[in-house]
Every structure is written in structure tokens, then in C-alpha cells.
N, C-alpha and C positions, 0 to 999 in steps of 0.2 A: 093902668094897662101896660104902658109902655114900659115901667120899671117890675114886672111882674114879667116880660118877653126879656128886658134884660137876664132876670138873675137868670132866667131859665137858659138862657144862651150859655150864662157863664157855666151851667152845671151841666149842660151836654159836652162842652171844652174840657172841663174835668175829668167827668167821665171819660173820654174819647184819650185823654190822658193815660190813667190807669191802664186802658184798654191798653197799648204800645206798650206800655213798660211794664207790663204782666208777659205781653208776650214775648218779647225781648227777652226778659228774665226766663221766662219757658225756654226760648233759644237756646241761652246759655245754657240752662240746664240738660237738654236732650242734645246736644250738639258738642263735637270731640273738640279738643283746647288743637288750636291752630300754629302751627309755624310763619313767617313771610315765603308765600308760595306757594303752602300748600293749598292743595284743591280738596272742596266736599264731594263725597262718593254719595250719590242721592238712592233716594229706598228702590230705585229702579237698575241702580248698579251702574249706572253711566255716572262722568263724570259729569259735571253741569256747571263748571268753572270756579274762578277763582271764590272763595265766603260762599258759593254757594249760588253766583250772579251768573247770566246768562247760560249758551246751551252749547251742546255740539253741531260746526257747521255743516253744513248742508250740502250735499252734489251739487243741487241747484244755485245754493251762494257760491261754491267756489269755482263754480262754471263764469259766474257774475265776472268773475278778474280775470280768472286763467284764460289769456284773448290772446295773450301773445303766440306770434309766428316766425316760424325758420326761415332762413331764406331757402332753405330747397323744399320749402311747402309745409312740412306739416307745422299742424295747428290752425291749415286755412278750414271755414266751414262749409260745410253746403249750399251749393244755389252755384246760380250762375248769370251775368249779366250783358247785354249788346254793347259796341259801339252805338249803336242809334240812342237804345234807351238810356246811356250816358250821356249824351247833347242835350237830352232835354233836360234833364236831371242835375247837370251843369249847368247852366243858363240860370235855372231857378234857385239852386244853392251855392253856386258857387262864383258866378259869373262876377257877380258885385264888387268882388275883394279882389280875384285875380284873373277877371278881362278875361271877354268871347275869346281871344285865341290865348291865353294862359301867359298874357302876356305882364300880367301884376297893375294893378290901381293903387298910385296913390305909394305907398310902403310895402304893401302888402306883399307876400313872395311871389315870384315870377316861376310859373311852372314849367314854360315849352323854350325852346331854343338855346342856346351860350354854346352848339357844340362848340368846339375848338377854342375856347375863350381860357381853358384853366391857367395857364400859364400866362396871362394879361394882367396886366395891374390891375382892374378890377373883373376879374370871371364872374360870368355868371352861371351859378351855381342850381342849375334846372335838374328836372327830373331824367330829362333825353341827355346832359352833359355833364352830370355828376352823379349820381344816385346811383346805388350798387345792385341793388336788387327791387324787382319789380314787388314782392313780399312786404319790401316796408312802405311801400307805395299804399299797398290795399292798408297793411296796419296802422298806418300814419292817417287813412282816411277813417277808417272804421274807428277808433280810438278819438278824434280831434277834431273832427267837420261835422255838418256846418260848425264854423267860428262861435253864432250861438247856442247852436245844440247840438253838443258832440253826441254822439253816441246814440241819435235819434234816427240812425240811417239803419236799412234791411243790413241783412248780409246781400242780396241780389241787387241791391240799390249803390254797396258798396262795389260787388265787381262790373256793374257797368259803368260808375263813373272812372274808377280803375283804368278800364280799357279805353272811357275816352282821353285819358290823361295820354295814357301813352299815343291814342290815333292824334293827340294834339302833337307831339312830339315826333312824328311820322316812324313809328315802332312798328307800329301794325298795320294792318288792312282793315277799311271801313265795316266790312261784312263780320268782323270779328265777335265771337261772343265765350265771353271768360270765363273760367271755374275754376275750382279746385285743383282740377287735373292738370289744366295749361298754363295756368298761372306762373307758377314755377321755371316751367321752361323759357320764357320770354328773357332775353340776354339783356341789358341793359349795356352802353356801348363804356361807360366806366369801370365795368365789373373787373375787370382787369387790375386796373391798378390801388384796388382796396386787397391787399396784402397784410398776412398774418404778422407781427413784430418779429423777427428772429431772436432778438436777445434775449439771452436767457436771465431771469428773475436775479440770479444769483450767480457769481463767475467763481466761488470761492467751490474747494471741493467737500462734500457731505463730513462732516463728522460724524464720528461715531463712539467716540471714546476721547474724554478729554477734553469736555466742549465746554465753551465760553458760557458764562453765566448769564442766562437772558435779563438779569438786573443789571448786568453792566452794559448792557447793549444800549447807544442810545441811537435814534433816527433823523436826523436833520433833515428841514425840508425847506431851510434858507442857510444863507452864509453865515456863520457862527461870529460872531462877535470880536473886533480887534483883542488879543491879551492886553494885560496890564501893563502900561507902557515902565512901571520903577519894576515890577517881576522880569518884563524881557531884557531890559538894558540890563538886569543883574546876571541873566543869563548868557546874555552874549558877552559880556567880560570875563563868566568863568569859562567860558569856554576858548578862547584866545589869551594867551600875552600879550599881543599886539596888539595897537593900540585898533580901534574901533572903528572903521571908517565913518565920518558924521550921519551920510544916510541912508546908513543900513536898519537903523531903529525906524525910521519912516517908512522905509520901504517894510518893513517885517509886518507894523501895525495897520499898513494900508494901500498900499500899492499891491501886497504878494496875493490879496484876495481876487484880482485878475490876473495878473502877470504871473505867477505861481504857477497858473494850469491854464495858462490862454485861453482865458475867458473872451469870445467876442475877440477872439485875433488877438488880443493882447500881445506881443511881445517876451519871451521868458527869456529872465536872463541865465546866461549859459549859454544860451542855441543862436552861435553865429548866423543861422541863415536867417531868423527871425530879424537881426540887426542889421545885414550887409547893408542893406539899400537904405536903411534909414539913415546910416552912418554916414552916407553919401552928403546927405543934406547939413551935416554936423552936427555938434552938441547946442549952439546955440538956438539952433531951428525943432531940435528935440525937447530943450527946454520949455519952450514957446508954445510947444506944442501941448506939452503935458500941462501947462500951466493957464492955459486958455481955450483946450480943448479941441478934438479932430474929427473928422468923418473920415474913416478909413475906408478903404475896400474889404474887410471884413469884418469890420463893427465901429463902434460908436466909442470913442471916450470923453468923458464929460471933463469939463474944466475941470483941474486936480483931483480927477475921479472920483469927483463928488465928494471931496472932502474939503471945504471951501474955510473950513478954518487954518490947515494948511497956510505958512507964510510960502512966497515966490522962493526961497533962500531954502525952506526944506524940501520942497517941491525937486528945485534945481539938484539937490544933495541926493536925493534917492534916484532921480537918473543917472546920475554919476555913478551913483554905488552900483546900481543892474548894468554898466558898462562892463564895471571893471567884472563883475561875474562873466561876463561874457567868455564863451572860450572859443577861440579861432581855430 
């Protein structure tokens, strides 16, 4: 019996075989020969994506994501929420991780108080002392709370805790209740000093004719690498008869990657004012310096700028040399 339920297994397997690879083969044969990327046009005239897999989305899926909001409002939803009905609402979602008055547990962020703190060695960084807009308040709730189930809050459930965030923060009046409409308006006392970048992308003027080949274009997004130290001392000879000052090769392969463009205050040599005052102290105490490293008033240099292979003798040799660059 039992080897009698075998074979018979084995021949629905088979079967069930052929069945796929018959219609597979069908496939190929009714179905137009594919490129990478192109899409099947299905018997309904829609596309229906890539081989022929999945559909076209939906209002309602893409309602799912498109959550995000402006800071002058839109994109906020409908409804509308109390201060009151946010106290209780807080308490129960939220209280746990950032304290009855929004005061933070444990790590967790600190929501109410740090006015005046930003400029402290350590500010704290609240919704009433730093936060630009009251918009990312509701979006940052709606999108991320509770901690274990984001996105498990109303829209009404989202602007009353909203509103108590800010009543924690003393923004608003207890009686307050928030929507759509007012949301927006509520000033945040940092809005102020969150400012657009002025600089422009690019300080070069448009080309139009003549323009540089975007393969030779390349983008650094760290310091490029010392040259070859037997290429640059071949260079710095044909470019002089005179004989070579010894640490001008040191300075070239490793010092000019600060001192070059006053990295971190650095020093450049040529710009007497960058020198007067250090000259004061002399060459020995500059030596010492560069060779064991300083805290400046505008940065940091690390013992032989971090190049610890550097002997003291070449060290000494490339301050000498950004001296004598120096122009008074």
C-alpha cells in the first residue's frame, strides 16, 4: 500500500512538472522577446510592470507615503485636536520615555525647556528652544510615536498631542485646540535663525560654448593624497637653479595640506600677519611646537600634523622653509 501511495506521489510530481514547463513554453511562445527594462503591455492595455509582475499604484497606496508637510502647512490633514485631549493622550503614549513635563527619562529626548541654552557648551536642544517649525512637530509625531508603534496615532490624536507639546513648552494657552488651519501659524521662538544658505552651488560663471569635458571633471570629497615625493623633488629642481631649500620637499608633501589654505587657522606661509606674533615666541618655540603639537585659538595641530613618521630634523626643516616664504 504504502509503495503503491509512493509511486503515485511520484507521478502527480511529474505531472505537475510538465504542467509549468508546457506553460512556460506557452509563455514564450505568445509573449514579445524582452529587452533589460522593458515593461509587458497586458490584454487590458495597462502596463502591469516589469516581465509582466505586479500592477499600477494606487491613489490609495500613494496616499500610504505621501504624509509629508510644509512648514507653512500644506499637506497637514484633517481633524483637529485639544490641549486637554493631549494630556491624557501623553501620559499614556508618551510619558514613559520623555517625563510628565517633557522633561526626557533615562536618554530619551528632552522635549520642553533649554530656552536660552543654545550657545552653552551643552544646549539643550527642545522643541520651545530649537525646532523651526511647529509642522515638523505634528510630522515628526505622526510619522515616529509612539516609539513602538509609529504610525498607530489618528490624525486628531496626532494634533492634540501636538498642542500639548507646545502647552508643555508654554507656546500656547491651555484652552487651545489645533487643526489644519492654526497649526501653521504658531511661531516657534527659533524660527528665526534657521536660514536659507546664501552660497551659491557654483561661483564659476555658466558656460556656454567651450566647456570642459565632464570626463575630466573630477570631485574630491577628502584631501587628495601627498604627490610622489622622487616626481616633486624632480620638479622643484627644474624649476630653480638654485639650490633647494631642504624643507621645502616636506613642506610640499605634507605640511601645504593645511598651511596652503589655513586649514583650522593654520598659518600660510607668505602672510606676515599670520606670523608676527608667533615670531615673537621664536623659531625654537615654533619648532617645538610643530613637533609636539598645539591648541591654538583657532584649531588644533597635532604633533607633526599627523605625520609621525616625520624625523624632528625634517619637521624643523619645513618651518624654516614657510619662514623664509613669509613676506613682511
Amino acid at each position: 500500500m504504502c509503495r503503491s501511495l509512493n509511486l503515485l506521489g511520484r507521478w502527480l510530481l511529474s505531472l505537475t512538472g510538465v504542467l509549468i514547463l508546457s506553460a512556460c513554453a506557452q509563455n514564450e511562445l505568445t509573449q514579445p522577446s524582452l529587452s533589460a527594462g522593458d515593461r509587458i503591455i497586458g490584454y487590458s492595455g495597462q502596463r502591469v510592470g516589469l516581465y509582466g509582475y505586479g500592477h499600477p499604484i494606487s491613489a490609495t497606496e500613494i496616499a500610504g507615503w505621501d504624509i509629508d508637510i510644509r512648514p507653512d502647512g500644506v499637506g497637514l490633514p484633517p481633524g483637529n485636536g485639544s490641549v486637554e485631549q493631549g494630556e491624557w493622550l501623553y501620559e499614556e503614549q508618551c510619558a514613559e520615555c520623555h517625563g510628565s513635563f517633557g522633561e526626557g527619562v533615562g536618554r530619551y529626548p528632552v522635549l520642553a525647556g533649554g530656552e536660552g541654552s543654545l550657545q552653552d557648551a551643552r544646549p539643550s536642544k527642545t522643541v520651545g528652544s530649537y525646532w523651526p517649525y511647529t509642522t515638523t512637530l505634528f510630522d515628526y509625531i505622526r510619522r515616529t510615536m509612539p516609539f513602538t508603534q509609529p504610525q498607530s496615532l489618528s490624525d486628531d490624536e496626532t494634533y492634540a498631542l501636538t498642542a500639548y507639546v507646545l502647552y508643555l513648552n508654554d507656546l500656547v494657552d491651555d484652552d487651545l485646540v489645533l487643526n489644519q488651519h492654526n497649526l501653521a501659524t504658531i511661531t516657534l521662538p527659533n524660527q528665526a535663525n534657521f536660514i536659507p544658505d546664501p552660497r551659491p552651488d557654483v561661483a564659476n560663471i555658466r558656460c556656454m560654448s567651450n566647456c570642459r569635458d565632464p570626463a575630466a571633471i573630477r570631485i574630491h570629497s577628502e584631501v587628495a593624497p601627498p604627490p610622489d615625493p622622487v616626481v616633486l623633488t624632480a620638479q622643484v629642481q627644474d624649476q630653480s637653479s638654485t639650490p633647494v631649500h631642504p624643507g621645502r620637499e616636506h613642506y610640499e608633501l605634507f605640511c601645504s595640506v593645511c598651511h596652503k589654505q589655513g586649514v583650522g587657522g593654520a598659518p600660510i606661509p607668505g602672510n606676515a600677519a599670520h606670523w608676527q606674533a608667533r615670531m615673537q615666541r621664536g623659531l625654537p618655540d615654533l619648532v617645538s611646537n610643530a613637533i609636539n603639537g598645539i591648541v591654538g585659538d583657532t584649531g588644533v595641530m597635532p604633533p607633526k600634523g599627523g605625520f609621525m613618521q616625520l624625523t624632528d630634523a625634517e619637521v624643523a626643516a619645513a618651518v624654516e622653509y614657510m619662514l623664509g616664504e613669509r613676506r613682511d
